[in-house]
Backbone atoms as SQL, in Angstrom:
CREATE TABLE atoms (id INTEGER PRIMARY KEY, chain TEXT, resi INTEGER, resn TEXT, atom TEXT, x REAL, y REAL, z REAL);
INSERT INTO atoms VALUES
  (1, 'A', 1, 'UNK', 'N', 22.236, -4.485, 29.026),
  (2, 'A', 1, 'UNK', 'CA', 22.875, -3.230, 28.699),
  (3, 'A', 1, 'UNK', 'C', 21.967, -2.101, 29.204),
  (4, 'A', 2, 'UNK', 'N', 22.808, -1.638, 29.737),
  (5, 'A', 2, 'UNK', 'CA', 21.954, 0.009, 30.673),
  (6, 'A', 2, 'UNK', 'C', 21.199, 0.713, 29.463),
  (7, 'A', 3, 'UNK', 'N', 20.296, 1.850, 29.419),
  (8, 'A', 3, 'UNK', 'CA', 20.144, 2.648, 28.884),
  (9, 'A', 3, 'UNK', 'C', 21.257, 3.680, 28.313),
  (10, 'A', 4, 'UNK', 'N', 21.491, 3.969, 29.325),
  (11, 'A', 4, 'UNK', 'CA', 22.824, 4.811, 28.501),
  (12, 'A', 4, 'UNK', 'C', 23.754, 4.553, 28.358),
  (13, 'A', 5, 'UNK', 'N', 23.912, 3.199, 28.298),
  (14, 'A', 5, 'UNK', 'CA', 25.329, 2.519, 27.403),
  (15, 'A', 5, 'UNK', 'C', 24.353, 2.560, 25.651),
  (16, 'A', 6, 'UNK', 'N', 22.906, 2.223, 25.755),
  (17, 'A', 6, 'UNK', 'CA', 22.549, 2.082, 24.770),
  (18, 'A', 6, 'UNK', 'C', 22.534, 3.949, 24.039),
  (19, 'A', 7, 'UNK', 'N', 22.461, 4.454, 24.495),
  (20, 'A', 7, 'UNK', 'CA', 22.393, 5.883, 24.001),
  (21, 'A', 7, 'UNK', 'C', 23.891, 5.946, 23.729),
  (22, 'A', 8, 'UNK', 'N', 24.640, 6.154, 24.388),
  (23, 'A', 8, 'UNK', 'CA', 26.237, 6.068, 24.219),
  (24, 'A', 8, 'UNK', 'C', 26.438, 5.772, 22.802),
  (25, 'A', 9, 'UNK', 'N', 26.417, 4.211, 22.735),
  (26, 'A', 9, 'UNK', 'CA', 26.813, 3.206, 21.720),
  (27, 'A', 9, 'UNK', 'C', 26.124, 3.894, 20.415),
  (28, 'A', 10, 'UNK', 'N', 24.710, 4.547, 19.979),
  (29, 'A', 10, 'UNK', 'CA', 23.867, 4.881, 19.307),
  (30, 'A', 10, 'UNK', 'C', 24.791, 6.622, 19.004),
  (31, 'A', 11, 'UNK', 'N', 24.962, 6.937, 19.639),
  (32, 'A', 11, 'UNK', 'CA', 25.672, 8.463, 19.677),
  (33, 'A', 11, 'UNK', 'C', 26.947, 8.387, 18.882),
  (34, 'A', 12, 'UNK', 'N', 27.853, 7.393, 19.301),
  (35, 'A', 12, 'UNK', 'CA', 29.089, 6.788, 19.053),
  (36, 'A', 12, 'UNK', 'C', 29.211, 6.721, 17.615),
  (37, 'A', 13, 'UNK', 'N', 28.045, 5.765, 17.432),
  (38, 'A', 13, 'UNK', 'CA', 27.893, 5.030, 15.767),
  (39, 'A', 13, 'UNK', 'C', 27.104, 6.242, 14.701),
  (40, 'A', 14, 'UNK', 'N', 26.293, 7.322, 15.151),
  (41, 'A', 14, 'UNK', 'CA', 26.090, 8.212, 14.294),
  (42, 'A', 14, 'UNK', 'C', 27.378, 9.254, 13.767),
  (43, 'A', 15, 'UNK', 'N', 27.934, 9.738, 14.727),
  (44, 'A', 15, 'UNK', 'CA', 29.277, 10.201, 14.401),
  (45, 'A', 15, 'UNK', 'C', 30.185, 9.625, 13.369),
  (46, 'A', 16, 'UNK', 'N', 30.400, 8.173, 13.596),
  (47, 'A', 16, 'UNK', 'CA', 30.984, 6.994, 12.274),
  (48, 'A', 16, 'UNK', 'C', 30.532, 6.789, 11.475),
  (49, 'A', 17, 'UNK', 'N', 28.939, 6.352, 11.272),
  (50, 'A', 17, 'UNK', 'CA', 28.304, 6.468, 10.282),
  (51, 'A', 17, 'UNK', 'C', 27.164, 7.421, 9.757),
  (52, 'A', 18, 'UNK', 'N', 26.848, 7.987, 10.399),
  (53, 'A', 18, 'UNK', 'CA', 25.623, 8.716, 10.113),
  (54, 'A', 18, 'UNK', 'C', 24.468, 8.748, 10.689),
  (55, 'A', 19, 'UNK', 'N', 22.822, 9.040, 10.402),
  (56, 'A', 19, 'UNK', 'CA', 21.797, 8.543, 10.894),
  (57, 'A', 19, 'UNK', 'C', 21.626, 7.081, 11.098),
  (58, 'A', 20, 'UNK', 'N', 21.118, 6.495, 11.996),
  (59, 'A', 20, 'UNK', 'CA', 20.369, 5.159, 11.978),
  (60, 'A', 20, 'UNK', 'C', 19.100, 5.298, 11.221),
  (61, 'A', 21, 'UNK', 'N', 18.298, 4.617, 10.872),
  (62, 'A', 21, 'UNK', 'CA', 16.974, 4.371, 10.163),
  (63, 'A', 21, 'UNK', 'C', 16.564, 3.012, 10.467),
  (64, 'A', 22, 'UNK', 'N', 14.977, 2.973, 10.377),
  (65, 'A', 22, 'UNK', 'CA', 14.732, 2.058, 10.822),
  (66, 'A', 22, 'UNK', 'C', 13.645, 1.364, 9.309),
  (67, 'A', 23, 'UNK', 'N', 14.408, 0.584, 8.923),
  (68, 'A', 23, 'UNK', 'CA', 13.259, -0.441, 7.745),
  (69, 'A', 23, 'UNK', 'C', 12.418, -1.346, 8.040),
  (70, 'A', 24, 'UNK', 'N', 11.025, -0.916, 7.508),
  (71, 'A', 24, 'UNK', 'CA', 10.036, -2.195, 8.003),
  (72, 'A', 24, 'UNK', 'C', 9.873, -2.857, 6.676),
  (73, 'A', 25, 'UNK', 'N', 9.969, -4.009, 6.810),
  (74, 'A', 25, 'UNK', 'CA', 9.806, -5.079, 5.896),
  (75, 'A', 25, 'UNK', 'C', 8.283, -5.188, 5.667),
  (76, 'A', 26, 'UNK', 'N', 7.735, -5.967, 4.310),
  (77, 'A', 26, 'UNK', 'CA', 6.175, -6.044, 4.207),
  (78, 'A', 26, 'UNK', 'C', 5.442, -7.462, 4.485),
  (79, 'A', 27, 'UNK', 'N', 4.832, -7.904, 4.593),
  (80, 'A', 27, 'UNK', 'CA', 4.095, -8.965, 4.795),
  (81, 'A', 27, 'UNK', 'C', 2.824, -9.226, 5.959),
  (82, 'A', 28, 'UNK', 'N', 2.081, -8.703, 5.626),
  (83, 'A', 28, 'UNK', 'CA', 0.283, -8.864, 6.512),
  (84, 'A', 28, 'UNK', 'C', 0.998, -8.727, 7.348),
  (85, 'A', 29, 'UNK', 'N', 1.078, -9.889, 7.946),
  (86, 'A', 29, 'UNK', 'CA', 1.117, -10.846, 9.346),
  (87, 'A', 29, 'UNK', 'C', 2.486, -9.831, 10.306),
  (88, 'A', 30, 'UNK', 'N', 3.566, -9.575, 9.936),
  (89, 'A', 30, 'UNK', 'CA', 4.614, -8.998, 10.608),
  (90, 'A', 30, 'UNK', 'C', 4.099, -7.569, 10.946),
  (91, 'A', 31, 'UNK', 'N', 2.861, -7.024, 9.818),
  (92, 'A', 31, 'UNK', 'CA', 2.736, -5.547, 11.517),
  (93, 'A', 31, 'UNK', 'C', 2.503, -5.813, 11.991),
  (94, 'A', 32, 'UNK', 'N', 2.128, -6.868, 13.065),
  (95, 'A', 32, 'UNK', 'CA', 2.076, -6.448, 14.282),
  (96, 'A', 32, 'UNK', 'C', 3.310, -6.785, 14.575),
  (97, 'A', 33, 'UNK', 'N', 4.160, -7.356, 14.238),
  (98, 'A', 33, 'UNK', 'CA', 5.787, -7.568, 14.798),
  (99, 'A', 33, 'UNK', 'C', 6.312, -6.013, 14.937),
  (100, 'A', 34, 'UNK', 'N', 6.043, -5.581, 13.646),
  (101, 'A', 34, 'UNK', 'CA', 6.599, -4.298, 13.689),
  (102, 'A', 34, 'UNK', 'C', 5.768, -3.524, 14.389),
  (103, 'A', 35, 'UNK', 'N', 4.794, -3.198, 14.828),
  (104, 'A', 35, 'UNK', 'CA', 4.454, -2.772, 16.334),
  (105, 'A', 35, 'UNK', 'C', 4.954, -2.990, 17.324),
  (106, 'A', 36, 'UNK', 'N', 5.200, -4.172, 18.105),
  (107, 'A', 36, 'UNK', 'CA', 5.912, -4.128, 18.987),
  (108, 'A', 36, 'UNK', 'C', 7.616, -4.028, 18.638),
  (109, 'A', 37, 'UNK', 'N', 8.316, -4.030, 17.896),
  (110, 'A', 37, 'UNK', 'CA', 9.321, -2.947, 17.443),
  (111, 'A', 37, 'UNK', 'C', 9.145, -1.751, 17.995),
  (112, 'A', 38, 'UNK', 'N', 8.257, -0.785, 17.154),
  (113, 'A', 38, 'UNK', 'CA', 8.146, 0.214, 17.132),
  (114, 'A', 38, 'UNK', 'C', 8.022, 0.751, 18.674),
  (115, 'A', 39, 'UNK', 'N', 6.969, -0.087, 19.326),
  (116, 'A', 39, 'UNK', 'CA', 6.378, -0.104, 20.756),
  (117, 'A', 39, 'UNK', 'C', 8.305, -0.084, 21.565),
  (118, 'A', 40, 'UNK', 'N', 8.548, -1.201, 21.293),
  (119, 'A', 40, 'UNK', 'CA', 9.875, -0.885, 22.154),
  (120, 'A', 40, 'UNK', 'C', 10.884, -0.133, 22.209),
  (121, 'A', 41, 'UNK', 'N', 11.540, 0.543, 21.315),
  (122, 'A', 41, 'UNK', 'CA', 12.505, 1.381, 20.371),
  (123, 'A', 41, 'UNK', 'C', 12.098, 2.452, 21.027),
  (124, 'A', 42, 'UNK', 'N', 10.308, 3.092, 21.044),
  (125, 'A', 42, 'UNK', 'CA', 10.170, 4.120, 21.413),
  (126, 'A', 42, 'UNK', 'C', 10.126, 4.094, 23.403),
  (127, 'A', 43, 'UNK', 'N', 9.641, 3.558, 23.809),
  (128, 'A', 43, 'UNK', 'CA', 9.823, 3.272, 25.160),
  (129, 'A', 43, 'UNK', 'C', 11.119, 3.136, 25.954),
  (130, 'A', 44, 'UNK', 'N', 12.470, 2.969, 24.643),
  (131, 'A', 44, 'UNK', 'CA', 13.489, 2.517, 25.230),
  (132, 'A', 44, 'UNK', 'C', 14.237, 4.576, 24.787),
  (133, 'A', 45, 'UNK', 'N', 13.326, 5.503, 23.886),
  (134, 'A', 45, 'UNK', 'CA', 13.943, 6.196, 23.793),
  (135, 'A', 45, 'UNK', 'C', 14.995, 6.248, 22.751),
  (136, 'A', 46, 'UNK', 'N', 14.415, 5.156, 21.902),
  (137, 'A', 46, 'UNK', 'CA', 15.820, 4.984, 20.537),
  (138, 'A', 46, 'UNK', 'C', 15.213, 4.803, 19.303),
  (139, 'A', 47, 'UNK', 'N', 14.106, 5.513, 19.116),
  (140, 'A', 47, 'UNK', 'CA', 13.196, 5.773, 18.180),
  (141, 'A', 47, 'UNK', 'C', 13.806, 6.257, 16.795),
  (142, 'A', 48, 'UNK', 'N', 14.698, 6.073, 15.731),
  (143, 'A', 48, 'UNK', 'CA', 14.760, 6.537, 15.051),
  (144, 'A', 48, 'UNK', 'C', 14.093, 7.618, 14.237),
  (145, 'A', 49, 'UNK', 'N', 14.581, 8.600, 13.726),
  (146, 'A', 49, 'UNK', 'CA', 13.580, 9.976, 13.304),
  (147, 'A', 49, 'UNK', 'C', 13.605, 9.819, 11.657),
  (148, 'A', 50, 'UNK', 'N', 14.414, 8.427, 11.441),
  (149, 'A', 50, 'UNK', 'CA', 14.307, 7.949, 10.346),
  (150, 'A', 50, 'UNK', 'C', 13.280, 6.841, 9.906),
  (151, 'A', 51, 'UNK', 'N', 12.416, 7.117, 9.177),
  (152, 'A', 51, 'UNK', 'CA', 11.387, 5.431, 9.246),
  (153, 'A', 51, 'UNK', 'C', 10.926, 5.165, 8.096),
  (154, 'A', 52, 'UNK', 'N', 11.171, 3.805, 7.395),
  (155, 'A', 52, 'UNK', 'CA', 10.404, 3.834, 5.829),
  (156, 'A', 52, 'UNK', 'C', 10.040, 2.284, 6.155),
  (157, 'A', 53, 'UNK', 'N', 9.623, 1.609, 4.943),
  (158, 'A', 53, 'UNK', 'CA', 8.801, 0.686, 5.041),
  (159, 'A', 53, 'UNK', 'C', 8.501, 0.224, 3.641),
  (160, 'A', 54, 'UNK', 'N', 7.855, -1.137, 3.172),
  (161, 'A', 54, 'UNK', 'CA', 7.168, -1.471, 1.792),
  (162, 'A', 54, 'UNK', 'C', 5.971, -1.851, 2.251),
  (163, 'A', 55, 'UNK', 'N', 4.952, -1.876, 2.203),
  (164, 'A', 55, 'UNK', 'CA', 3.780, -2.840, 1.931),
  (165, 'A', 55, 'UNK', 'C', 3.220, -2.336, 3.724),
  (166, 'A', 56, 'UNK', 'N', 2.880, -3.255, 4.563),
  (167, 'A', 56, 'UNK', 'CA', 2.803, -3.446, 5.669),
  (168, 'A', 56, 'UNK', 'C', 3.729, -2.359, 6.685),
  (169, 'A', 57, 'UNK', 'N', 4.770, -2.642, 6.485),
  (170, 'A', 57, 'UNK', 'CA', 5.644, -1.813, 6.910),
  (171, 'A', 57, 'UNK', 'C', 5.791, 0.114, 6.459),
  (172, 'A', 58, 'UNK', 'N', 5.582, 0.164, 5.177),
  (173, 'A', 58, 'UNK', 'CA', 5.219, 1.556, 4.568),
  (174, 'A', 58, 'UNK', 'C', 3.770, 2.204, 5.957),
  (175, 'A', 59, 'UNK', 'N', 2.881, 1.217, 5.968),
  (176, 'A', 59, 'UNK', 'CA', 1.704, 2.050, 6.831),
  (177, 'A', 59, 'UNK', 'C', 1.971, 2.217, 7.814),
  (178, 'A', 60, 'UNK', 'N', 2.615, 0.916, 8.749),
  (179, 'A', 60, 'UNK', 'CA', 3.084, 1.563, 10.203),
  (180, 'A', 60, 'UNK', 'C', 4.430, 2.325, 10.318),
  (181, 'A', 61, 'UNK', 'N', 4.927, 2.621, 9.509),
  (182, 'A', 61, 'UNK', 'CA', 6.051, 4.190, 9.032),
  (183, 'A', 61, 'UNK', 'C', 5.249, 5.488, 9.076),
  (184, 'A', 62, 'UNK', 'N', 4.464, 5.678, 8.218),
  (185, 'A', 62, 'UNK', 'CA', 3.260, 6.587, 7.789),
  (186, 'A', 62, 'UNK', 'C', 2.288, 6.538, 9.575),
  (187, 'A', 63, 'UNK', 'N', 1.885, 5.654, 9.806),
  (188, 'A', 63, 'UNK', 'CA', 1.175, 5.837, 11.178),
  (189, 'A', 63, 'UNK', 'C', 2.458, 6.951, 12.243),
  (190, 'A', 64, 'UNK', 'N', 3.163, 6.402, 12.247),
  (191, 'A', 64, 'UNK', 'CA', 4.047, 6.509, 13.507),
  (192, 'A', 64, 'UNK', 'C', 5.138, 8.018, 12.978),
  (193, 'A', 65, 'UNK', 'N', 5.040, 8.197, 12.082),
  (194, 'A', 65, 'UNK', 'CA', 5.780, 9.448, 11.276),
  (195, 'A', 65, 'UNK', 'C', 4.879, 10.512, 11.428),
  (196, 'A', 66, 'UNK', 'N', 3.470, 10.247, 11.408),
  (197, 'A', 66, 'UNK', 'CA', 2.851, 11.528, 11.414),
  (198, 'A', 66, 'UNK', 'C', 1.915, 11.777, 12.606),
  (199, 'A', 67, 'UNK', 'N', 2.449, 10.989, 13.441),
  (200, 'A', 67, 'UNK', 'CA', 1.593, 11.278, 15.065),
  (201, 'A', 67, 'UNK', 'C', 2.895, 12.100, 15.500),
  (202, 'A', 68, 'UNK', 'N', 2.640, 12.715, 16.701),
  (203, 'A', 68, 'UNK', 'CA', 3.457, 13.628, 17.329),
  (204, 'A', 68, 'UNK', 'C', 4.232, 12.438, 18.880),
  (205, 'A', 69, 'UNK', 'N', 5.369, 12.685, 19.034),
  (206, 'A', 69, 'UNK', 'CA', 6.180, 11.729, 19.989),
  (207, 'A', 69, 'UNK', 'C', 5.208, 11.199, 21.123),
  (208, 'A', 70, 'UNK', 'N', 3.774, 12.478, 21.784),
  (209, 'A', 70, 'UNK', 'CA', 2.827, 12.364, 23.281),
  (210, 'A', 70, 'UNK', 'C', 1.872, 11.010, 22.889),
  (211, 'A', 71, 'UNK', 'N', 1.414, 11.341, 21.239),
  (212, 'A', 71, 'UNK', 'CA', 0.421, 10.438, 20.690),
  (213, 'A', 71, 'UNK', 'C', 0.627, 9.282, 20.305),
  (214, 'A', 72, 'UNK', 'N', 2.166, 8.746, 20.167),
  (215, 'A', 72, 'UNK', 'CA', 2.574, 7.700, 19.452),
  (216, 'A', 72, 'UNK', 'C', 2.197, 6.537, 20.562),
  (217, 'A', 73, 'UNK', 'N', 1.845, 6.227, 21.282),
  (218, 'A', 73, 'UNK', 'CA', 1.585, 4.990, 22.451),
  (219, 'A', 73, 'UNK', 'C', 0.266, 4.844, 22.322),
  (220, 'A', 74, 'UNK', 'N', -0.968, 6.016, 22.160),
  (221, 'A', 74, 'UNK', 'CA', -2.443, 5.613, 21.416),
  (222, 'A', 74, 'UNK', 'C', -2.153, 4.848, 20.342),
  (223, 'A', 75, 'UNK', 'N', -1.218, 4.771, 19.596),
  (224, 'A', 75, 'UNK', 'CA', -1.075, 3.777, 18.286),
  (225, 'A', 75, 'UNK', 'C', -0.466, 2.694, 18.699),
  (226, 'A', 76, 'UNK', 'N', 0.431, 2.646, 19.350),
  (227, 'A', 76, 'UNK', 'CA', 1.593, 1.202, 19.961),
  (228, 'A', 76, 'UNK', 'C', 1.013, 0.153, 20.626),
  (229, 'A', 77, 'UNK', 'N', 0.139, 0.351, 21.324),
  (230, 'A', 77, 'UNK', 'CA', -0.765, -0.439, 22.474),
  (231, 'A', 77, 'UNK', 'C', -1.639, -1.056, 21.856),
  (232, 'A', 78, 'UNK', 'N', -2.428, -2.346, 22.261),
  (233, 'A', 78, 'UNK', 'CA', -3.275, -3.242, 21.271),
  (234, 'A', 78, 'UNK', 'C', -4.251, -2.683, 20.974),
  (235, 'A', 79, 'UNK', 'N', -4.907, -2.771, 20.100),
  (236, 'A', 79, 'UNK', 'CA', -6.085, -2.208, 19.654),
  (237, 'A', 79, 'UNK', 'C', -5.995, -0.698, 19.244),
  (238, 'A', 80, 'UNK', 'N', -4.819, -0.341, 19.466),
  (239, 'A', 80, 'UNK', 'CA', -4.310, 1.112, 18.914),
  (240, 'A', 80, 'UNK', 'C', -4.747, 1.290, 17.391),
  (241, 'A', 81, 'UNK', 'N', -4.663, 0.917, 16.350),
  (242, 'A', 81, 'UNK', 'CA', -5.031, 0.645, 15.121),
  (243, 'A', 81, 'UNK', 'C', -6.003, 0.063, 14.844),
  (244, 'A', 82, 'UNK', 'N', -7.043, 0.824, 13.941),
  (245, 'A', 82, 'UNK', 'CA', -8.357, 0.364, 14.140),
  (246, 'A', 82, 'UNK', 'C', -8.385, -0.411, 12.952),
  (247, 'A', 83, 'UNK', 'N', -8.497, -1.918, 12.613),
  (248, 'A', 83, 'UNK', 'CA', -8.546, -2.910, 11.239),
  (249, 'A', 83, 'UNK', 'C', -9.579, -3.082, 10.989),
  (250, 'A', 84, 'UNK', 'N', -10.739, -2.120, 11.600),
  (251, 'A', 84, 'UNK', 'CA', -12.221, -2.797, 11.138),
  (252, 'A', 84, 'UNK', 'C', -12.364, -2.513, 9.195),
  (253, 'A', 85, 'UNK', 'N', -12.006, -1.840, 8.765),
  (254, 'A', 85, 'UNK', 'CA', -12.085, -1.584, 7.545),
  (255, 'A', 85, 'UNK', 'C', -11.888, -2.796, 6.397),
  (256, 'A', 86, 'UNK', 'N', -10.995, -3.533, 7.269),
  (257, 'A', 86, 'UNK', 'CA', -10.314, -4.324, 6.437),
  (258, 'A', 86, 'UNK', 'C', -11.685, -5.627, 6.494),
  (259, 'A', 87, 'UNK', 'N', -12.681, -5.446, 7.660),
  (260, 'A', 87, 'UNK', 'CA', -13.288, -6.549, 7.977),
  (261, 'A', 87, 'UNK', 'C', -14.770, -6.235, 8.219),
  (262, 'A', 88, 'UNK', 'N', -15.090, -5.312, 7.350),
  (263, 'A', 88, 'UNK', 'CA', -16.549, -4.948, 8.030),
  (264, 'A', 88, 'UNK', 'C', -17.430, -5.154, 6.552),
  (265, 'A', 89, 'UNK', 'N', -18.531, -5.459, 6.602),
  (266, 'A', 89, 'UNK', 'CA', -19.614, -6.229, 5.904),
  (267, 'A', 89, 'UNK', 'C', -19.334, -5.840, 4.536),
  (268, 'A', 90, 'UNK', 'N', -19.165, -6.905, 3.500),
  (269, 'A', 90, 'UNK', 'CA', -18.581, -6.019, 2.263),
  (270, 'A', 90, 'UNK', 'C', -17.558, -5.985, 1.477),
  (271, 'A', 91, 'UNK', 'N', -16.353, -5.754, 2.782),
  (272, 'A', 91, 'UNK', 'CA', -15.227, -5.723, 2.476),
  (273, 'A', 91, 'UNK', 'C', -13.963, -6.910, 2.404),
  (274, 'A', 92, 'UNK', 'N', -14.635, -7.672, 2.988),
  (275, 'A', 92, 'UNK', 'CA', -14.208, -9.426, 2.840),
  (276, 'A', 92, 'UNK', 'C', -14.209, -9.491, 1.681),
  (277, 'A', 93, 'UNK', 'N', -14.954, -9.877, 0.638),
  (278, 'A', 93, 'UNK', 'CA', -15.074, -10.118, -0.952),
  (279, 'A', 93, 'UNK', 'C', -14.767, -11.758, -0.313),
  (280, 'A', 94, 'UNK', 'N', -15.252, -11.474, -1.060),
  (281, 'A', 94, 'UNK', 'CA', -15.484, -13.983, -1.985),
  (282, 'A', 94, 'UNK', 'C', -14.049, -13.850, -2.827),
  (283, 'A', 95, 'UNK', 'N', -13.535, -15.350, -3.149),
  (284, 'A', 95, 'UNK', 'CA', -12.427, -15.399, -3.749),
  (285, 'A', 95, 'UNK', 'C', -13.033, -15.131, -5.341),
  (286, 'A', 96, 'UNK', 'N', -13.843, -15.265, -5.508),
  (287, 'A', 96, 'UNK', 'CA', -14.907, -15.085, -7.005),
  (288, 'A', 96, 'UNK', 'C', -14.521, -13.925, -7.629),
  (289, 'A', 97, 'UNK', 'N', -14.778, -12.841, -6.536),
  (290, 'A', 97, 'UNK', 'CA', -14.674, -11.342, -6.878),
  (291, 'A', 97, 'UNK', 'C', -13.600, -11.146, -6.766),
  (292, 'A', 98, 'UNK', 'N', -12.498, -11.543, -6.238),
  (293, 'A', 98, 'UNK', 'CA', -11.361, -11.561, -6.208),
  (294, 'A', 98, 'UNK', 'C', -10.585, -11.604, -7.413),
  (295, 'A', 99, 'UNK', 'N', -11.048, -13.246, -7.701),
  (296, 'A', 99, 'UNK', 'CA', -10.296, -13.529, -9.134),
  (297, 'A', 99, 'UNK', 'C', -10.638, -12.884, -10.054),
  (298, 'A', 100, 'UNK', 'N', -12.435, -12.218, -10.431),
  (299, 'A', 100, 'UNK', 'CA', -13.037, -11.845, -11.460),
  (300, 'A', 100, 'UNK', 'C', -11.934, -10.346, -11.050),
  (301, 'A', 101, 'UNK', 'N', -12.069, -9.548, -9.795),
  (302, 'A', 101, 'UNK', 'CA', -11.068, -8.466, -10.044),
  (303, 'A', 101, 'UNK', 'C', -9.413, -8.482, -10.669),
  (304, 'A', 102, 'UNK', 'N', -8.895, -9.853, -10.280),
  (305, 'A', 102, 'UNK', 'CA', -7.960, -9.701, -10.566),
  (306, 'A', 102, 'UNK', 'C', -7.765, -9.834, -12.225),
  (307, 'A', 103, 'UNK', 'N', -8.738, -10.434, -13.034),
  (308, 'A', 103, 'UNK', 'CA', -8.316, -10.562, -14.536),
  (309, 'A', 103, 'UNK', 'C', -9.160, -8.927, -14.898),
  (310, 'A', 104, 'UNK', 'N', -10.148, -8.237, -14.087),
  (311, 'A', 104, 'UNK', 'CA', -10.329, -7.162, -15.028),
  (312, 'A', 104, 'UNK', 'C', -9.657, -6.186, -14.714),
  (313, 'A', 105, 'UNK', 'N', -9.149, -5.854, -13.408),
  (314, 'A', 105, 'UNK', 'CA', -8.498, -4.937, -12.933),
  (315, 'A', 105, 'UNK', 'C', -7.316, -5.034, -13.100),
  (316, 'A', 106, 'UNK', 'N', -6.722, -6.031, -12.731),
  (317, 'A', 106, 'UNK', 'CA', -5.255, -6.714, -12.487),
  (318, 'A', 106, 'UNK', 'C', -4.981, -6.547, -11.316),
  (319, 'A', 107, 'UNK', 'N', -5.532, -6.492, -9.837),
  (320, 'A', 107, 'UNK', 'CA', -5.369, -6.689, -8.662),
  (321, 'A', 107, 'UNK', 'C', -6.346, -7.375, -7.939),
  (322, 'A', 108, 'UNK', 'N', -6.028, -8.185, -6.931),
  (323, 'A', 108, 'UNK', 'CA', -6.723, -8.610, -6.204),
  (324, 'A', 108, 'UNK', 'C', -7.349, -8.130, -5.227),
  (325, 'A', 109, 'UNK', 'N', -6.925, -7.584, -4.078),
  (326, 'A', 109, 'UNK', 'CA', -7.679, -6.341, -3.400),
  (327, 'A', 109, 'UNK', 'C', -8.272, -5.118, -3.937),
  (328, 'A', 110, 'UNK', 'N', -9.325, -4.533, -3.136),
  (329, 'A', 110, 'UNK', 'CA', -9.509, -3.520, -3.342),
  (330, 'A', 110, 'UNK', 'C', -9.305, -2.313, -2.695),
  (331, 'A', 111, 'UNK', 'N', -8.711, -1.374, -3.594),
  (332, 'A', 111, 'UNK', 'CA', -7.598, -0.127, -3.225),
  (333, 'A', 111, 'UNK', 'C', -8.756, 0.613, -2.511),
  (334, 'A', 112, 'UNK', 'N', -10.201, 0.979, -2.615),
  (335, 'A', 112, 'UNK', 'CA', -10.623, 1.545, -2.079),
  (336, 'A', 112, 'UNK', 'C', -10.881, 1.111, -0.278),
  (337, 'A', 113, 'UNK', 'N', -10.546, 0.148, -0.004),
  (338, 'A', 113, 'UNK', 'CA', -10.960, -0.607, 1.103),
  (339, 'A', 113, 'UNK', 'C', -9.191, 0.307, 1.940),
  (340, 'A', 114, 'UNK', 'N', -8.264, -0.101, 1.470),
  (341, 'A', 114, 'UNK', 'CA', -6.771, 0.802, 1.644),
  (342, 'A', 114, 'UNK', 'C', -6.708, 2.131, 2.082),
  (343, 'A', 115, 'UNK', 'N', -7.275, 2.918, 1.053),
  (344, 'A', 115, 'UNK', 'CA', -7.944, 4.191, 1.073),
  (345, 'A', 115, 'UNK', 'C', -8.696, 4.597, 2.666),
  (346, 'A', 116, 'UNK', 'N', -9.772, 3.863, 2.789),
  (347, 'A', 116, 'UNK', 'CA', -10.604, 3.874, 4.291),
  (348, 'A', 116, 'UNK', 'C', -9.802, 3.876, 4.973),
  (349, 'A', 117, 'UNK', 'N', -8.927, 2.861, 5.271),
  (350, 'A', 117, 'UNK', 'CA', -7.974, 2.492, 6.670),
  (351, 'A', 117, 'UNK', 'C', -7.190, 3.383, 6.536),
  (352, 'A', 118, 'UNK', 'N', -6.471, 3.944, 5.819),
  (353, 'A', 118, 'UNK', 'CA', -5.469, 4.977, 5.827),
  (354, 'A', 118, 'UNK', 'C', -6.119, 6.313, 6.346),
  (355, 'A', 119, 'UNK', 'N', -7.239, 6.684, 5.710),
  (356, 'A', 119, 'UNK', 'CA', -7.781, 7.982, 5.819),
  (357, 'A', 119, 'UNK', 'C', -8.539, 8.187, 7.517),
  (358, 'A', 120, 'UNK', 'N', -8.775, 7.161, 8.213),
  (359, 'A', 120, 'UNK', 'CA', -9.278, 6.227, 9.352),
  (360, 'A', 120, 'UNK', 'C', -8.443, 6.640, 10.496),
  (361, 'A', 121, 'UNK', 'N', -7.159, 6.086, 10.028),
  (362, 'A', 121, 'UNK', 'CA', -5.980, 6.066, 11.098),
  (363, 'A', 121, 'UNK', 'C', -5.220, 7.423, 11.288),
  (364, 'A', 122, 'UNK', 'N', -4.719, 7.914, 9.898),
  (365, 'A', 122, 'UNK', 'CA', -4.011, 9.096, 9.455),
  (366, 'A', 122, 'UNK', 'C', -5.191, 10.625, 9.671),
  (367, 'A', 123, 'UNK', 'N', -5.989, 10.495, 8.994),
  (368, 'A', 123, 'UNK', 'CA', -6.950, 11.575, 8.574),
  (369, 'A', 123, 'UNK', 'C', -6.234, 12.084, 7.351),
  (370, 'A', 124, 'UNK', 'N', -6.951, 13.587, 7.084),
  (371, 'A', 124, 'UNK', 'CA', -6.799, 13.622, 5.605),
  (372, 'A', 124, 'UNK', 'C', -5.828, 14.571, 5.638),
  (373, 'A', 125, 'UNK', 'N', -4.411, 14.237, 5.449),
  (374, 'A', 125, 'UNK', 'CA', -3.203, 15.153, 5.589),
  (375, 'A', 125, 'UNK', 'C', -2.674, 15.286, 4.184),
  (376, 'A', 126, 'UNK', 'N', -1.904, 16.300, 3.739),
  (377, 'A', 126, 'UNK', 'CA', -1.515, 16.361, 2.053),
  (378, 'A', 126, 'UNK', 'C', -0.251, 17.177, 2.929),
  (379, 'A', 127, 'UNK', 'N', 0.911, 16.596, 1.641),
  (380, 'A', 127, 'UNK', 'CA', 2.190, 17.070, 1.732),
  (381, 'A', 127, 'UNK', 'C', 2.517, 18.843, 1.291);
């Protein structure tokens, strides 16, 4: 299908139904699926201006929502997203500290490790 049968068809169906949006599902392992999503959608020019997400999917929404359309391919491309946070001396934890967090805290990760990568990727933006 051409490009602008795909624009067509996309034009067609907002008129009938409304906006498109695009939902990212959560689970570790699928951002990077949903990167190359994102990577293609925008390359093809059919980027929804709609984007939400849970878990996994919520951050690369939030990444790609608050870069500007020139900057969004510094993020799309490998190594675009920097995961050292998630993996740098420290921040591994033992399953020990894990479990001991999860009965005193009631979570297993730690939110401050979340915090880094977000503030990392995003910088420090307020609504």
């Amino acid at each position: 299908m051409s490009n602008q049968k795909k624009l067509e068809f996309y034009s067609e169906t907002r008129h009938a139904f409304g906006r498109s949006a695009l939902l990212l599902s959560g689970g570790a392992g699928l951002g990077l699926y949903h990167c190359g999503v994102l990577k293609s959608l925008y390359e093809e020019g059919l980027l929804p201006r709609i984007i939400a997400g849970t878990s996994i999917g919520s951050i690369f929404a939030a990444l790609v929502s608050c870069k500007k359309p020139e900057e969004l391919m510094e993020i799309l491309i490998e190594g675009g997203v920097d995961f050292t946070a998630f993996y740098k001396k420290g921040n591994k934890g033992s399953y020990t500290r894990k479990i001991k967090r999860f009965f005193n805290e009631g979570v297993i990760m730690d939110i401050k490790v979340l915090n880094e990568f977000v503030r990392d990727q995003i910088g420090d933006l307020t609504f």
